[in-house]
C-alpha positions as CSV (number, residue, x, y, z in Angstrom):
1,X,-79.2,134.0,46.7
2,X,-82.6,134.3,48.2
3,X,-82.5,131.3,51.3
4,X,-86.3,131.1,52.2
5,X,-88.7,128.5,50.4
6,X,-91.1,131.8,50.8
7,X,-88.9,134.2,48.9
8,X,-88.0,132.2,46.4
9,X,-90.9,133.0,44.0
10,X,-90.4,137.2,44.2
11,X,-86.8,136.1,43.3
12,X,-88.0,133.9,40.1
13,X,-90.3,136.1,39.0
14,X,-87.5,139.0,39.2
15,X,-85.2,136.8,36.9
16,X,-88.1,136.1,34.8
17,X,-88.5,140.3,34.5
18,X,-84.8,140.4,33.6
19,X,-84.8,137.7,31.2
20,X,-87.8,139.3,29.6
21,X,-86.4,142.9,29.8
22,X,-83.3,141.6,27.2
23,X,-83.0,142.3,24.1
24,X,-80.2,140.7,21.8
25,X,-79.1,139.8,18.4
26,X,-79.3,135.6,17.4
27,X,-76.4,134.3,18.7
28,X,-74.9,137.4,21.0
29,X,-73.9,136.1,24.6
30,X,-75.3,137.7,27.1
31,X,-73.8,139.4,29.9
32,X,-74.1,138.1,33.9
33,X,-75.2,134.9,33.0
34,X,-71.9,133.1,32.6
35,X,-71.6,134.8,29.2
36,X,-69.9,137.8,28.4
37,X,-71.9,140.2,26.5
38,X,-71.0,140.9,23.0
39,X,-73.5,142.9,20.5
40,X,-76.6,142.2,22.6
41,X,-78.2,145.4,24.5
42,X,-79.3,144.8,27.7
43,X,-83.1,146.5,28.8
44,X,-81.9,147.3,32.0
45,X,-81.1,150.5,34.1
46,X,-81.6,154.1,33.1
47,X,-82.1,157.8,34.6
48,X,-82.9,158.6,38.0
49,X,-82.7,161.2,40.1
50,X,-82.4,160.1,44.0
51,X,-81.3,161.9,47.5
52,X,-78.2,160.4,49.2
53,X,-77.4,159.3,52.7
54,X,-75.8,163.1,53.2
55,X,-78.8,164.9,51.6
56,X,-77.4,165.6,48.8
57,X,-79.0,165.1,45.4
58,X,-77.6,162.7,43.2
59,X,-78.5,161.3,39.2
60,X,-76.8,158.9,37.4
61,X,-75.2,161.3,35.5
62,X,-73.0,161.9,38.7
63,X,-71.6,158.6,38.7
64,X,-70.6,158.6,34.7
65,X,-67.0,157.7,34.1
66,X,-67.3,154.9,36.8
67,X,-68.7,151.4,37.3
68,X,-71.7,151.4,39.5
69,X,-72.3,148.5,41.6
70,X,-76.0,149.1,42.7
71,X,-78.0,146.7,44.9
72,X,-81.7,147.4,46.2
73,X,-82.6,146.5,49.3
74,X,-84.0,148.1,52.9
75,X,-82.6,148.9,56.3
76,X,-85.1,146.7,57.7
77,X,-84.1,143.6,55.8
78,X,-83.7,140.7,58.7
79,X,-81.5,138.9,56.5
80,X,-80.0,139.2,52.4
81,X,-79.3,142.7,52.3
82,X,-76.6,142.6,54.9
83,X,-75.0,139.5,54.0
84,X,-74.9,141.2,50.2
85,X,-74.2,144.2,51.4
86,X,-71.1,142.8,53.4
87,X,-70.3,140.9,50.1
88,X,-70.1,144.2,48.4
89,X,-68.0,146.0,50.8
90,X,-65.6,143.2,51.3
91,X,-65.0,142.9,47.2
92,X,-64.7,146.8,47.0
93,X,-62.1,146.7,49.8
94,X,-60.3,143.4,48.1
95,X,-59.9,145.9,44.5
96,X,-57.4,148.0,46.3
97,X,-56.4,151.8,44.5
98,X,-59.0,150.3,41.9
99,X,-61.7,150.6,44.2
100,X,-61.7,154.2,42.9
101,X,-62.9,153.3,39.6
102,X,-66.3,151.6,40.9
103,X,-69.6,153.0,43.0
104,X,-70.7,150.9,44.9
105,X,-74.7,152.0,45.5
106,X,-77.4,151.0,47.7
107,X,-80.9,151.7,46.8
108,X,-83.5,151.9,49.5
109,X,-86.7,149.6,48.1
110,X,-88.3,151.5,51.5
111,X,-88.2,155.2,51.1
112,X,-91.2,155.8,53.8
113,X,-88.7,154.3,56.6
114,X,-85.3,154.6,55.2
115,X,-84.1,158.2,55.6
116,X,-80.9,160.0,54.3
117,X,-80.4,159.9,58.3
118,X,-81.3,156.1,58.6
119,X,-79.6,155.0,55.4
120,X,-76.2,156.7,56.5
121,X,-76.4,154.9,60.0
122,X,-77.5,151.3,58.1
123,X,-74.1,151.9,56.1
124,X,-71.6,152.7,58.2
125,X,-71.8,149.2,59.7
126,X,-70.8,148.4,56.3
127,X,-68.5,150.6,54.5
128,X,-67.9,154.1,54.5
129,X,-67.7,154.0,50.6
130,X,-70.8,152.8,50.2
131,X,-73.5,155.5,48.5
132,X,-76.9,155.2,50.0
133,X,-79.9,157.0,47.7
134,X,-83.1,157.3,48.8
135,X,-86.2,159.2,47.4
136,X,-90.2,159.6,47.0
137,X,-92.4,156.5,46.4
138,X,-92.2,157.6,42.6
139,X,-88.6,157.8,42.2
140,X,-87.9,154.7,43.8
141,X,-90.9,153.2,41.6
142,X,-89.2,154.3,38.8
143,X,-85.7,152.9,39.2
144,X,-86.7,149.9,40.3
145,X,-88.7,150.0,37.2
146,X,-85.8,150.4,35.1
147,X,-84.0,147.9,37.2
148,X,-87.0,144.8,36.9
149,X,-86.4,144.7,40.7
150,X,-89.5,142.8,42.5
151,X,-90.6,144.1,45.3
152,X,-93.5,143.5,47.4
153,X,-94.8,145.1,51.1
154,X,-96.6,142.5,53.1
155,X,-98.1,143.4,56.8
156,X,-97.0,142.2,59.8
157,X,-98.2,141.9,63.6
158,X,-98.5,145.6,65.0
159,X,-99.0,147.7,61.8
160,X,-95.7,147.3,60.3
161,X,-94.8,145.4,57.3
162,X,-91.8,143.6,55.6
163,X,-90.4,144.1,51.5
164,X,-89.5,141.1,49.7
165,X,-87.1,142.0,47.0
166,X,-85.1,140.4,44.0
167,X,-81.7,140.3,45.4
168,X,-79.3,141.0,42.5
169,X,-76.2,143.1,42.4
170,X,-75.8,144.9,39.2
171,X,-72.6,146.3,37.7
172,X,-73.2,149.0,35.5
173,X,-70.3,150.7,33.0
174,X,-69.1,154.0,32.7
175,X,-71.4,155.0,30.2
176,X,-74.6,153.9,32.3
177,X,-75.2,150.6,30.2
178,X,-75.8,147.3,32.4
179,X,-72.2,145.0,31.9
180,X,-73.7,141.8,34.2
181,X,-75.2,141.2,37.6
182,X,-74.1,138.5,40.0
183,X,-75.2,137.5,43.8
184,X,-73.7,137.1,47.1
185,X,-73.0,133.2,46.6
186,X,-69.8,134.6,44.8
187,X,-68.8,136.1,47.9
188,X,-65.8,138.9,48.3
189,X,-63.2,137.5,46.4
190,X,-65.4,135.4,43.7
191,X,-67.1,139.1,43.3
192,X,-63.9,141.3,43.5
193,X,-62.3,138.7,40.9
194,X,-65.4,139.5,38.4
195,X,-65.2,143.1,38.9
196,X,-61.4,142.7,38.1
197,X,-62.1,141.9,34.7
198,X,-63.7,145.5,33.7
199,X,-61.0,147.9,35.9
């Protein structure tokens, strides 16, 4: 979860964006909220078309026939995105042979600073399974559209500037469509025991 009295508002108001993004029938459960979804359809996630840590140019359509675990973030980030991030590897390491089945995907909320070069250094501290994407301002503008991620720039002392950023981690299923999302509170094995349920 979000730790700072400061932050805590870009994270409310990126629940509020999920919350409102959802669509379901009277009655369906929904999905990533302590409910398993039943008929309900989710608004979240869709196309994009991004540039990994390697270069290399990568959709969503590259990752169909396996669970995507994405979570936005920056390289920058002084503190969520690597404690989520070691969350995430830790759970993907904990799934063993099943690992296979999921991808797990970090999306820069930073493109000007984080590189294919920068992103693949960030993520090696991490886990060499992890998929870094990165893009142009209107790519990542786009799938952080589709995702209701907040994010926000503020400017700091000598020209630079920080991102706040929802921090969610979302689990996406084989055919693209959003399944739940969770947080780092869960930790490796609470996360690797949710992600258990769909491999």
């Amino acid at each position: 979860m979000i730790r700072t009295k400061a932050a805590l508002i870009p994270y409310i108001f990126a629940m509020a964006a999920i919350l409102g993004g959802w669509l379901w029938h009277a009655g369906d459960q929904v999905a990533g909220f302590g409910r398993v979804g039943t008929s309900g359809v989710a608004d979240i996630g869709g196309p994009f078309s991004l540039i990994d840590q390697d270069g290399a140019a990568r959709t969503n359509a590259d990752f169909r026939g396996r669970y995507m675990l994405i979570y936005f973030g920056y390289s920058n980030c002084p503190d969520v995105c690597p404690i989520s991030l070691g969350v995430i590897a830790d759970a993907v390491e904990r799934l063993g042979p099943k690992a296979a089945r999921i991808a797990p995907i970090f999306i820069t909320v930073d493109p000007t600073r984080d590189t294919p070069k920068i992103l693949k250094q960030y993520l090696a501290v991490f886990s060499p399974k992890l998929i870094g994407l990165t893009g142009s301002d209107k790519a990542i503008r786009r799938v952080t559209r589709e995702y209701h991620v907040y994010v926000a720039k503020h400017p700091t002392q000598g020209g630079n500037y920080s991102v706040d950023h929802s921090n969610i981690i979302y689990l996406m299923g084989p055919d693209g469509r959003f399944i739940a999302n969770y947080d780092d509170s869960l930790g490796p094995d609470g996360l690797a025991a949710a992600l258990r349920k769909y491999l």
